[in-house]
N, C-alpha and C positions, 0 to 999 in steps of 0.2 A: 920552214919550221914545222909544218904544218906535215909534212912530209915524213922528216924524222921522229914525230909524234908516231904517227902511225905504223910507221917502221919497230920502234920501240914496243908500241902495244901489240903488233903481231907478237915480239920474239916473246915479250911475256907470257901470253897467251899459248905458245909454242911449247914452251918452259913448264909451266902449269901442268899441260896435256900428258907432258914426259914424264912430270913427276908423280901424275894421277895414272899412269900406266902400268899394269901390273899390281896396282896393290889392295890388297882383299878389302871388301866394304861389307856394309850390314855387322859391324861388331868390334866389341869393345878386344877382344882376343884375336889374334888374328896372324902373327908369326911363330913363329918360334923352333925346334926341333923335331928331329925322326929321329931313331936307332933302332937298334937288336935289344931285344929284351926276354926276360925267360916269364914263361907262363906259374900262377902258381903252383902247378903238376910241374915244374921245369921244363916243359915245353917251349919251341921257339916264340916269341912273341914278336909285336913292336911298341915303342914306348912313345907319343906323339905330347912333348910339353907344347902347351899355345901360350904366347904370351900378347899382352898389349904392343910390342915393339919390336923392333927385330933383336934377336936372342942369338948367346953364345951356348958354345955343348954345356957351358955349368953355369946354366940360367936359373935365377933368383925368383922369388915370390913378386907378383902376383902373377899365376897361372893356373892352367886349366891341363891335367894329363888325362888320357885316354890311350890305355893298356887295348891291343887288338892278339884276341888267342887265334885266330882264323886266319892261318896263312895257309898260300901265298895272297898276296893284295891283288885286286881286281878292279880295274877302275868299271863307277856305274855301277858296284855292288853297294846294296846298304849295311852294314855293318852295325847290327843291333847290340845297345851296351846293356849287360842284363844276361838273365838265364833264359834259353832256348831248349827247353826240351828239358834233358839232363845238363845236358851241358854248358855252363859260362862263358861265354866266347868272348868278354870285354870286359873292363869295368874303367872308371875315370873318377874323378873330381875334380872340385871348384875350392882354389887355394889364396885366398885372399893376404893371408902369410904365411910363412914358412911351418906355425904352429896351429894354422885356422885350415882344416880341409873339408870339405864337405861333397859324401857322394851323391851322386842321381839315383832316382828311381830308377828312370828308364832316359833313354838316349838313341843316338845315331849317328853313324858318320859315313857319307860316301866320298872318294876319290875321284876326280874331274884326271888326277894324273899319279903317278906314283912312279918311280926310277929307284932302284936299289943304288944305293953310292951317291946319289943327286940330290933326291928331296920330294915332295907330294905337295901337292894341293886340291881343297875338296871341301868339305860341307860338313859341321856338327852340329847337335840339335840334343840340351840337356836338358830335362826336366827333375826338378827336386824338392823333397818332402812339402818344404815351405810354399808350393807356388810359385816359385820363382822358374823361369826359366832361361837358359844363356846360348845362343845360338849365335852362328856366323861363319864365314868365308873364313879360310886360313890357308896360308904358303908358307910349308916346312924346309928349311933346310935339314941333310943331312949328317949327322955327329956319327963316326968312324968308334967305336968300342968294341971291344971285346969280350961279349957276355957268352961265359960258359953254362950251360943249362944241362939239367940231368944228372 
């Protein structure tokens, strides 16, 4: 009996390890989407929604997007959300519902991975008027659209 006990707690234990692999920590946001998106100059962009859970292409509230105007993607670059210089190379919010959006001061996001047609994952970091701030690990899949810019 005593045998099968321990048999059992390994597989558990095994099970656990499986399902803790791979999946982002340190945050309340943490899946969600990638795609093509246009800058607001119609420039190419990408559109990164994060959600609490794992997310479809036409994912609901409550999320967190982050617009990147600096392409191509570079993993290990930081990707400041905000104005540089003249230029705005990002902006995002925090969307608590579909009618509540609220943007950051300032932010950041770097890339651990990034695959065009695949999906990213990588590191945000928002700070906002109130104090508050929302950081965390995230792994995107990829959503296939067709944004025409320009």
């Amino acid at each position: 009996m005593r045998r099968t006990f321990a048999q059992v707690l390994v597989a558990v234990v095994a099970l656990l390890a499986l399902a803790a692999n791979g999946t982002p920590s340190n945050t309340k946001y943490a899946y969600g989407i990638i795609k093509r998106s246009c800058a607001p100059w119609d420039g190419p962009a990408l559109a990164l929604t994060i959600t609490p859970k794992e997310a479809t292409c036409q994912t609901g509230a409550p999320y967190l997007t982050i617009n990147l105007y600096d392409l191509p993607i570079a993993t290990g670059k930081t990707y400041k959300i905000g104005v540089q210089g003249e230029m705005k190379i990002g902006q995002a919010s925090r969307c608590p519902d579909s009618n509540t959006c609220k943007s950051p001061d300032s932010g950041e996001v770097v890339f651990n991975s990034f695959e065009e047609e695949k999906g990213a994952s990588g590191h945000y970091r928002l700070h906002f008027q109130d104090g508050s701030s929302q950081e965390g690990d995230f792994k995107l899949k990829w959503c296939n659209n067709h944004e025409l810019c320009g």
